[in-house]
N, C-alpha and C positions, 0 to 999 in steps of 0.2 A: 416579489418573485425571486427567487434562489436559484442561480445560476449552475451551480455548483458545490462543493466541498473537497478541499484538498487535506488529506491526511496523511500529517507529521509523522515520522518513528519519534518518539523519543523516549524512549526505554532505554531502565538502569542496563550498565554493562554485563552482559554476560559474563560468565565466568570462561564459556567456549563460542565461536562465532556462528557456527551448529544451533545454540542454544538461542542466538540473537535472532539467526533466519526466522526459526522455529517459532518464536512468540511475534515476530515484526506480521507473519505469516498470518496466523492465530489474534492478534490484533486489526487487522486489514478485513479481514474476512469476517468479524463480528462486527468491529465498526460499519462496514458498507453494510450489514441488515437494519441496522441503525438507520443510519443515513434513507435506506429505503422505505424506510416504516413513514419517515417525516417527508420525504420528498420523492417520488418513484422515478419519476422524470432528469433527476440533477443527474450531472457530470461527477464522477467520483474521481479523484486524481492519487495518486499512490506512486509514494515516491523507497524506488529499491534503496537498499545499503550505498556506500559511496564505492566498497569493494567489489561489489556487484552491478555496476549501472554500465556493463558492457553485454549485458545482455544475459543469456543461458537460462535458466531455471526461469525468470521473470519474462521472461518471452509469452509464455503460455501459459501465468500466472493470474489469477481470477478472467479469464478469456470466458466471453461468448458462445455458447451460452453455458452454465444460465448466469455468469455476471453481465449484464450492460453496462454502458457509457463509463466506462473504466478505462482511465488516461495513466500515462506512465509521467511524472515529473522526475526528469533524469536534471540535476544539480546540486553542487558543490556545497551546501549547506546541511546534507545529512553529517553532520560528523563523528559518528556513531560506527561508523562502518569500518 
């Protein structure tokens, strides 16, 4: 049984942090159809930039519907941000 799946950023650095949102974005959103294909039920967790995990844009960022069970992991281990 599969609980869940938390999904890392770890993408090469941008050149602009514009360009970092843009594929962390674009990567989240293709991974979670992934994650759906093999598991419909799981928790998906997605964790914002370290410069962004006060909120704004990720507020309302793959939201209900049509994402479900999508958790935000807000912590100091993105260091990308």
């Amino acid at each position: 049984m599969c609980f869940g799946w938390c999904l890392v950023e770890d993408l090469p650095l941008a050149t602009t942090q514009v360009a970092n949102v843009s594929a962390l974005g674009l990567y989240y959103k293709t991974t979670y159809a992934a994650v759906r294909a093999a598991c419909p039920d799981c928790f998906v967790a997605i964790s914002p930039l370290l410069w962004q995990q006060d909120g704004g844009a990720w507020q309302t960022f793959m939201a209900a519907p049509p994402y479900t069970r999508v958790l935000q992991d807000l912590h100091r281990h993105a260091i990308r941000g």
